[in-house]
C-alpha positions as CSV (number, residue, x, y, z in Angstrom):
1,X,-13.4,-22.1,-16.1
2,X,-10.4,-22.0,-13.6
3,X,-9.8,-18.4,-12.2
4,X,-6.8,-17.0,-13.8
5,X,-4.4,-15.0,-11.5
6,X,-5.3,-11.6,-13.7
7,X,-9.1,-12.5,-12.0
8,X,-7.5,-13.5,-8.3
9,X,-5.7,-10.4,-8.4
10,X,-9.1,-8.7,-8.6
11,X,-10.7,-10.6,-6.2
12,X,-8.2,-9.8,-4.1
13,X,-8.6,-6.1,-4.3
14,X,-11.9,-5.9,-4.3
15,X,-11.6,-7.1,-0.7
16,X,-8.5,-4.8,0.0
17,X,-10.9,-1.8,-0.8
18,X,-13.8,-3.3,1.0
19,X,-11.9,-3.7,4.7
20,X,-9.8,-0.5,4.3
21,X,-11.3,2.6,6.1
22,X,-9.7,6.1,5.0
23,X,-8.2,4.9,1.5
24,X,-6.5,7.8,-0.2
25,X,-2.8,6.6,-1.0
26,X,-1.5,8.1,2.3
27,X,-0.3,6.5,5.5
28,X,-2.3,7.2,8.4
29,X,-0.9,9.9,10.9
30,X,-0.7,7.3,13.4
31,X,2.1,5.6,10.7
32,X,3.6,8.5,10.0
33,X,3.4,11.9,12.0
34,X,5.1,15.5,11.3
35,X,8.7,14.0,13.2
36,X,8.4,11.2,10.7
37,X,8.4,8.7,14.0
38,X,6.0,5.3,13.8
39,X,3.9,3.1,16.6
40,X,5.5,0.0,17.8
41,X,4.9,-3.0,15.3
42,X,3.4,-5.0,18.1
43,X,0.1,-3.2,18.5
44,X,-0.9,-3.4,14.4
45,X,-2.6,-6.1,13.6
46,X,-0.5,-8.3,11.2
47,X,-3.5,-10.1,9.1
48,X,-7.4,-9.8,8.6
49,X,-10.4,-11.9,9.8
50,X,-10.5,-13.6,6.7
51,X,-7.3,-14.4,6.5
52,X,-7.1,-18.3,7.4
53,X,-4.7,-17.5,10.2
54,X,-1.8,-15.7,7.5
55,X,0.6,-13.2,9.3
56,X,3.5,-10.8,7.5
57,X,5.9,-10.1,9.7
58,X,7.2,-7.2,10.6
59,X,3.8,-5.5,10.2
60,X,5.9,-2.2,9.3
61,X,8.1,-3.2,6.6
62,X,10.9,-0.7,5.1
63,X,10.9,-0.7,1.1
64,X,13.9,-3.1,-0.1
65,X,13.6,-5.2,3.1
66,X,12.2,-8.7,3.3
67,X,9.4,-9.8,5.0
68,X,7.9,-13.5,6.4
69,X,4.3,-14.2,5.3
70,X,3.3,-17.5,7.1
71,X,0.9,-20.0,8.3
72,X,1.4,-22.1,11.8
73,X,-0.4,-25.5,11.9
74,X,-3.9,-25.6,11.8
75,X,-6.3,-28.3,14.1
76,X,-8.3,-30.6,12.0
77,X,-11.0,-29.3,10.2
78,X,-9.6,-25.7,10.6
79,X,-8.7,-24.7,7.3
80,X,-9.5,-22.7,4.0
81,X,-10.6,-24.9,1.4
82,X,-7.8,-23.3,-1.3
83,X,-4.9,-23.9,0.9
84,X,-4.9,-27.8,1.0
85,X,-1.9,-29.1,2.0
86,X,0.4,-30.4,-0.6
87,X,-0.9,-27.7,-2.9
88,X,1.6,-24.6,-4.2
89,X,0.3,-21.5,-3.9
90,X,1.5,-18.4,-5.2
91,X,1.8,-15.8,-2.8
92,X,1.6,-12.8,-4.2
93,X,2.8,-9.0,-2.4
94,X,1.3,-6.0,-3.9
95,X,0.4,-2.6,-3.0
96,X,-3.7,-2.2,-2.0
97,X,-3.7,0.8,-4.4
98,X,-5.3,0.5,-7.7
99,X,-2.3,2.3,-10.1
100,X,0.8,0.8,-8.4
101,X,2.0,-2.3,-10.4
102,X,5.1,-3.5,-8.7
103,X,4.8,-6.6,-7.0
104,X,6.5,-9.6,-5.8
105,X,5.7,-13.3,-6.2
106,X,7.0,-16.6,-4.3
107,X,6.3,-20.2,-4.2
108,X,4.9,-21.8,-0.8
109,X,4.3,-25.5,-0.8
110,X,1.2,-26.3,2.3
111,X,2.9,-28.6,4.5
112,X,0.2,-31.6,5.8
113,X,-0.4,-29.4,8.7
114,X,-1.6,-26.6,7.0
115,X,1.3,-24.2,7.7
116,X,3.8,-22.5,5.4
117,X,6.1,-20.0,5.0
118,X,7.7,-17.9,1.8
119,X,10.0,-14.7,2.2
120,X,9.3,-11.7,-0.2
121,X,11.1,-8.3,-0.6
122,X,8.9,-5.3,-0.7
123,X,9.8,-3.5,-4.3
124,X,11.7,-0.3,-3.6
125,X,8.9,1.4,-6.2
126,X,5.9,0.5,-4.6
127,X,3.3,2.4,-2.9
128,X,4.1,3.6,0.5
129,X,0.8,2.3,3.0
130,X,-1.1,-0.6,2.9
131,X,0.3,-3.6,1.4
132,X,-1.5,-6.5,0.4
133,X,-0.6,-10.4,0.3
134,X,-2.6,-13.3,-1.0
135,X,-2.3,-16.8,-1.6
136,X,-3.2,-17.7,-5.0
137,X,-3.8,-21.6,-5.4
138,X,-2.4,-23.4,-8.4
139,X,-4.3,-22.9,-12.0
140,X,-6.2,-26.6,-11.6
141,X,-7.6,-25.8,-8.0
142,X,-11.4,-26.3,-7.9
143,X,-12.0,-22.7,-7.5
144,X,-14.2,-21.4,-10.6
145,X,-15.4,-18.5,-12.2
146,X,-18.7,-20.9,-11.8
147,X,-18.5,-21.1,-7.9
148,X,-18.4,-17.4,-7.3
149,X,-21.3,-16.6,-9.7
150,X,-23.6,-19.1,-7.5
151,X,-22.9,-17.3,-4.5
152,X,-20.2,-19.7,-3.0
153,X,-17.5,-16.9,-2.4
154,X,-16.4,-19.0,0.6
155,X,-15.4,-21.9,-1.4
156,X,-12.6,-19.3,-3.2
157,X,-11.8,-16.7,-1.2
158,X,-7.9,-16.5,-1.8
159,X,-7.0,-15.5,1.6
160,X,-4.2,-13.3,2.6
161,X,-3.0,-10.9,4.8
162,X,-1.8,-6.7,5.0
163,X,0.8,-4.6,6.3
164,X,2.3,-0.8,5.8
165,X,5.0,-0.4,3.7
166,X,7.4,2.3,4.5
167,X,10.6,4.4,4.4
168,X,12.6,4.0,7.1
169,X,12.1,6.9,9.9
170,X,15.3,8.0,10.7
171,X,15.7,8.9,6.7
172,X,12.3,11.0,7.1
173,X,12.6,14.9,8.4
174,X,9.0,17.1,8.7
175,X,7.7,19.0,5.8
176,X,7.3,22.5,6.4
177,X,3.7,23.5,5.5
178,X,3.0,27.1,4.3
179,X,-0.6,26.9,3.7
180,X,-3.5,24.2,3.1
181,X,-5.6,27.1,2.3
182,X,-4.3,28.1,-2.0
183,X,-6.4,27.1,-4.7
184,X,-6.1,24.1,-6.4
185,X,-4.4,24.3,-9.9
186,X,-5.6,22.5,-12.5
187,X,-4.6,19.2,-12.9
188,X,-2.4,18.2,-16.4
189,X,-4.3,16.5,-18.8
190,X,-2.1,13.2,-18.5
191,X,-3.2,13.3,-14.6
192,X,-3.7,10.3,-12.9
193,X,-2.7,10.8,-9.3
194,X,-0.9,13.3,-7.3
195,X,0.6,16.6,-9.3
196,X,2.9,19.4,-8.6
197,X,3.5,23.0,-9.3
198,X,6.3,25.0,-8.6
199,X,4.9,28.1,-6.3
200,X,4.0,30.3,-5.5
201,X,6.9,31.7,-3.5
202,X,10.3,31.1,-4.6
203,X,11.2,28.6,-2.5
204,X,7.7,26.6,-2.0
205,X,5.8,23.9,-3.9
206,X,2.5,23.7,-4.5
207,X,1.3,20.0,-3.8
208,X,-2.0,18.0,-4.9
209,X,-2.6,14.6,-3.2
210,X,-5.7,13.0,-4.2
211,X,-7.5,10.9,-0.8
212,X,-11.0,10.2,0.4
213,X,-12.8,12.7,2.8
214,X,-10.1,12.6,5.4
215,X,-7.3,15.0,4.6
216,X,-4.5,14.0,3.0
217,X,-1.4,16.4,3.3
218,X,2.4,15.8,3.1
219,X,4.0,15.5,6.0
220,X,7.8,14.1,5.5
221,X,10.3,14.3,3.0
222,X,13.1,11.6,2.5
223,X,16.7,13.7,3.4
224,X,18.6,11.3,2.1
225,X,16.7,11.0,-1.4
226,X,18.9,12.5,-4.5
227,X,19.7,15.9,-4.9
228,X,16.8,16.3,-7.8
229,X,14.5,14.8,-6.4
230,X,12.1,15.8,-3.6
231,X,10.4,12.7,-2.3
232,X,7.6,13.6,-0.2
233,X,5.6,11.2,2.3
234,X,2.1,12.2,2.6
235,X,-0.3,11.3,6.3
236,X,-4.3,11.4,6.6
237,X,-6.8,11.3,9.1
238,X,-7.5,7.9,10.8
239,X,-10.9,8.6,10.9
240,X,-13.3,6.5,8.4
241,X,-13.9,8.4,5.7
242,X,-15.8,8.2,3.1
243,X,-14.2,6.7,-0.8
244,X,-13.9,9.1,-3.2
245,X,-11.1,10.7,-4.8
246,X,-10.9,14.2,-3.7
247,X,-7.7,16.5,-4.1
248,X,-6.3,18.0,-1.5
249,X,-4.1,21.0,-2.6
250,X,-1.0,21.9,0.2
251,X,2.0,24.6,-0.2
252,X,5.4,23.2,1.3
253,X,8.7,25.6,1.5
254,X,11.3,23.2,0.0
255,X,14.3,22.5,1.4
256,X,17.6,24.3,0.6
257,X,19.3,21.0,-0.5
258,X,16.5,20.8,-2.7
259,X,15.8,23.8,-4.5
260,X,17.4,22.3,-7.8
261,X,14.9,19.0,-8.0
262,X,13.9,18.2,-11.0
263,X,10.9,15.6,-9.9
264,X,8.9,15.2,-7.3
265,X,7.5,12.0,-6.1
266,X,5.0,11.3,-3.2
267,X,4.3,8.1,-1.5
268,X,7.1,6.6,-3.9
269,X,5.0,7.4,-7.0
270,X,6.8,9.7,-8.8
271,X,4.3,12.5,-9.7
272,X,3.6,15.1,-12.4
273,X,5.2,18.5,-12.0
274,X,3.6,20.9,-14.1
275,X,5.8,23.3,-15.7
């Protein structure tokens, strides 16, 4: 049985999950600091080990923008056995987070060298962090369901490709922090990811953002968002950490443009604001 793109998509995040380090749904502080500035592009790495020579570029993409996923020419004998040329693969852009479903999708034909290029847009509602790309091979590829159960994961690895998707830094100002110290109120019973709760000072916001064992606290908010809604961008530790969900609770004075919002979203999810 052929592997259907519902079970590619899979594959491919099973592998996202396995080569990320301190997954949480928060850029790292080295993407994103308190002054909302980022590195230079050029000292990311653009793709993975596995990834059959793929590249996105730029490696820090703005939401809305485009971006080039592409393949040079390969040397005889140097290539991944699902990208043979002539074939049309899908590749696929999608966020490396488990609840986000906005994605993109774009034809790529594999020239007789082995190279290709396609240009996506990154969704303006998807997950701010990592992003990842894959090329999915067409539906009568010799990749099977078969294959992978007798251990031959080589023969259909869909390769791909990651970057960090992002707001663009001169629309971020710093959050101001009031404590990382209050209790964590309960989450809603509809909860799946970050929640909010207005408090407990009149002007602050009380903040839960769900990571792994590195600390993930808000540290920008989007200034030029609309006026009802705050739109917070969260940062974590680089360190590895380990993978489960953990809530970290943080109290933020709002903003004076702000005060009226009536959501809150953070990472470009739009959370739940407990009443």
């Amino acid at each position: 049985m052929t592997l259907t793109r519902v079970a590619a998509a899979a594959v491919l995040m099973l592998t996202a999950l396995t080569l990320a380090g301190c997954a949480g749904g928060a850029a790292d502080t080295d993407a994103l600091s308190v002054g909302g500035e980022v590195p230079d592009a050029s000292t990311l790495p653009a793709d993975d080990r596995f990834g059959c020579g793929i590249t996105v570029t730029p490696a820090l993409a703005v939401v809305g923008e485009d971006v080039v996923v592409s393949r040079g020419p390969v040397s005889p004998g140097d290539s991944c056995t699902t990208l043979a040329p002539g074939s049309t693969q899908t590749i696929e852009l999608r966020s490396s987070h488990w609840n986000d479903a906005a994605r993109q999708t774009a034809p790529a034909t594999i020239a007789a060298d082995g190279s290709f290029e396609a240009t996506l847009t990154v969704p303006l509602d998807i997950r701010l962090g990592q992003v990842q790309v894959t090329a999915i091979p067409p539906a009568e590829s010799d990749c099977t369901e078969a294959a992978v159960a007798a251990g031959t994961p080589d023969d259909c690895y869909f390769p791909g490709a990651s970057f960090t998707a992002q707001f663009a830094p001169e629309s971020l100002s710093p959050v101001q922090i009031v404590t990382t110290e209050a209790e964590t109120p309960a989450p809603p019973l509809d909860e799946s990811d970050s929640y909010a709760l207005a408090g407990p000072g009149p002007d602050e916001l009380t903040l839960v953002i769900y990571g792994s064992a590195c600390p993930s606290r808000p540290a920008g908010f989007v200034h030029d968002a609309a006026g009802d809604t705050l739109t917070i961008v969260s940062a974590s530790s680089t360190d590895i950490c380990a993978q489960p969900r953990l809530p970290w609770t943080t109290v933020i004075e709002v903003p004076d443009a702000y005060r009226d919002y009536r959501s809150v979203s953070v990472d470009n999810l739009e959370t739940t604001l407990i009443d």
